[in-house]
C-alpha positions in Angstrom: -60.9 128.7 -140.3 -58.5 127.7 -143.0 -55.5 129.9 -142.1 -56.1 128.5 -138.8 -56.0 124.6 -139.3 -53.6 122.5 -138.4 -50.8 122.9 -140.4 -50.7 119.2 -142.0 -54.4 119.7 -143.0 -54.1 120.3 -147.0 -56.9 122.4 -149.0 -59.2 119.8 -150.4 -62.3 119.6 -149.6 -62.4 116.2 -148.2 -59.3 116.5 -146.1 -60.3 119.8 -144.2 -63.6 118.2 -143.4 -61.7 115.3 -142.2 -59.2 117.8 -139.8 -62.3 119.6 -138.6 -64.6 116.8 -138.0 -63.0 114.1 -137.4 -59.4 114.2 -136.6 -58.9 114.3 -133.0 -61.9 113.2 -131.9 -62.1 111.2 -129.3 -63.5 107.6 -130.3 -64.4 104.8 -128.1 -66.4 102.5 -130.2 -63.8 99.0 -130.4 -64.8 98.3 -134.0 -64.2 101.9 -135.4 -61.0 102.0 -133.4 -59.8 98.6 -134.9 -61.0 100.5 -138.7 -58.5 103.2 -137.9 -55.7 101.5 -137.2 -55.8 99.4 -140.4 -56.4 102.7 -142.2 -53.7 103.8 -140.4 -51.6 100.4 -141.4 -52.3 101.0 -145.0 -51.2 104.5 -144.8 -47.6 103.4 -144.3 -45.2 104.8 -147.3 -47.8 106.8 -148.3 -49.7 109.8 -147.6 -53.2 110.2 -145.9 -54.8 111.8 -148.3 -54.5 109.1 -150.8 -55.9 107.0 -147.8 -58.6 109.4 -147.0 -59.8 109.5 -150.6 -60.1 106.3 -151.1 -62.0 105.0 -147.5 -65.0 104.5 -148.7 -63.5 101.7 -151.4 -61.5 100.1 -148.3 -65.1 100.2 -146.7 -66.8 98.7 -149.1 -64.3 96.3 -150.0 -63.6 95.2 -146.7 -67.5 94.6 -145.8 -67.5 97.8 -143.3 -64.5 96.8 -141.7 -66.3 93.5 -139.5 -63.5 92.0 -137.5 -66.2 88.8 -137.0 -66.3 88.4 -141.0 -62.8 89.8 -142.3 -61.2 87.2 -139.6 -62.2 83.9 -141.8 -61.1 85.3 -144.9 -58.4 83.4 -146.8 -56.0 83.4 -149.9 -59.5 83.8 -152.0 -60.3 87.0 -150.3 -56.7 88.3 -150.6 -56.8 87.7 -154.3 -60.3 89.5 -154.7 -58.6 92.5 -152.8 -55.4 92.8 -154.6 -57.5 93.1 -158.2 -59.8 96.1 -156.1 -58.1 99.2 -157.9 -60.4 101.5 -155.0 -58.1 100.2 -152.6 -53.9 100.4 -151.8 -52.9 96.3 -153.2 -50.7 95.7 -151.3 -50.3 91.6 -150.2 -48.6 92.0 -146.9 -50.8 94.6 -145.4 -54.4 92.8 -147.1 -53.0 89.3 -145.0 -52.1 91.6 -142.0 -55.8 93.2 -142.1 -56.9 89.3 -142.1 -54.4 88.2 -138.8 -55.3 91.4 -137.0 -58.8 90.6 -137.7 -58.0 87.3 -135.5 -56.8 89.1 -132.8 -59.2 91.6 -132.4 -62.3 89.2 -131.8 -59.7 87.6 -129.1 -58.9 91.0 -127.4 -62.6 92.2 -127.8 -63.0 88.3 -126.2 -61.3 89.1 -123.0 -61.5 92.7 -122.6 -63.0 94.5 -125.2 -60.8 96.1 -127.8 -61.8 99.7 -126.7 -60.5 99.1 -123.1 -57.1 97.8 -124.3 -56.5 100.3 -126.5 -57.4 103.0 -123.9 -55.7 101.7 -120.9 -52.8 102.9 -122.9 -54.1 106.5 -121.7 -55.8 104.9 -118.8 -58.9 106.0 -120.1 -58.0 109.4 -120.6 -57.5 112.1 -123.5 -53.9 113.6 -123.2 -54.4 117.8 -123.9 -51.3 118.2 -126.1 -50.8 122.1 -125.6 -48.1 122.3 -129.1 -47.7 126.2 -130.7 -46.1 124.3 -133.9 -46.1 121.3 -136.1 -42.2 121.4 -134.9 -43.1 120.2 -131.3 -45.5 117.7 -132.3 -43.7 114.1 -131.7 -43.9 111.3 -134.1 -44.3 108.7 -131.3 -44.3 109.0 -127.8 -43.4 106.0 -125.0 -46.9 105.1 -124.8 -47.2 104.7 -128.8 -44.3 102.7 -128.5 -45.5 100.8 -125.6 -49.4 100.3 -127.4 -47.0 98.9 -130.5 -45.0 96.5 -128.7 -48.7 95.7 -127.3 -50.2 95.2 -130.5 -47.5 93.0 -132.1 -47.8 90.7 -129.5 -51.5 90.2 -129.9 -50.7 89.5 -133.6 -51.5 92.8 -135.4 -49.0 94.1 -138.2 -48.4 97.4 -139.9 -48.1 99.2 -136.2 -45.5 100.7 -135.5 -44.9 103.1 -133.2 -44.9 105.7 -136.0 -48.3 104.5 -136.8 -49.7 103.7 -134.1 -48.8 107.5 -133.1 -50.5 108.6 -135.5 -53.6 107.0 -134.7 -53.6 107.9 -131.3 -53.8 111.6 -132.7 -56.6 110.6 -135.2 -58.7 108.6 -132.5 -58.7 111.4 -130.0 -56.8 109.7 -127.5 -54.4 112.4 -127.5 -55.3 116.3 -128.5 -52.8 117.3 -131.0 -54.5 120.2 -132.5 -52.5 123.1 -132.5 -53.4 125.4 -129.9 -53.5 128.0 -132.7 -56.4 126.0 -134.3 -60.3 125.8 -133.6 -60.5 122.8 -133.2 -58.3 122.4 -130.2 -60.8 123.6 -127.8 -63.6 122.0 -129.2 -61.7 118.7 -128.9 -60.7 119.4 -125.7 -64.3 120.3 -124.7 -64.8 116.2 -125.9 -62.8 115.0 -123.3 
């Protein structure tokens, strides 16, 4: 399957496991979703793959990414996290983790964070039918819509770039290639 991957998928290990079993797939769990796009948040200036590597570290140091505990850390916490060399240090986006923390216990509150993340889609898994990385957007009016969205609840670190991006990762688009294996099998997920 490796000449046949996505395009953006690199030859480690770790990240073609990540393109073929996870990437794409559609995900509806609130708290996973919320994991993602702080994942996602910390990607920015940098590439996934150093994000990728080092999830397990952002895991760990954020206590398995628990909205109900990370949302009553404080300047303690921060300092902890900015010493964690497993993890990107980076002030702004640690304190952005903690505010977006806040507002997904009040979204999960009213609605439930998966239901306003997918309304978005209105429930649904756009099949993306793209021949080449070329075609592929890096946001779409709904990203940019689902951004606007987000800022206003009081997340950070989503833009519509971003936020993009994890709509791809979460499934809630199928950007697989149609070239690629996976795309069917995601599709078939739908």
């Amino acid at each position: 399957m490796a000449s046949l991957r996505c395009g953006w998928c690199g030859t480690e290990q770790i990240y073609m496991d990540y393109h073929d079993h996870e990437w794409g797939r559609p995900e509806r769990d609130g708290r996973a979703l919320w994991e993602k796009l702080i994942l996602d948040g910390f990607q920015a200036g940098l590439s996934w793959i150093t994000i990728l590597k080092k999830r397990d570290s952002f895991r760990a140091a954020f206590k398995g990414f628990r909205p109900e505990i990370i949302a009553h850390w404080g300047e303690e916490d921060i300092t902890r996290l900015l010493a964690d060399p497993g993890i990107v240090r980076h002030r702004g986006k640690i304190a952005g983790t903690i505010r977006s923390a806040q507002a997904w216990l009040r979204i999960e509150q009213r609605e439930g964070f998966s239901n306003f993340i997918w309304a978005f889609q209105d429930g649904k898994v756009q099949q993306n039918q793209w021949q080449s990385l070329s075609q592929v957007p890096a946001q779409t009016p709904v990203s940019q819509a689902m951004s606007k969205a987000l800022k206003a609840e009081g997340f950070t670190f989503c833009g519509p770039t971003i936020v993009y991006a994890f709509m791809q990762a979460t499934g809630m688009v199928n950007d697989h290639l149609v070239t690629c294996p996976c795309h069917p099998r995601v599709a078939a997920l739908a």
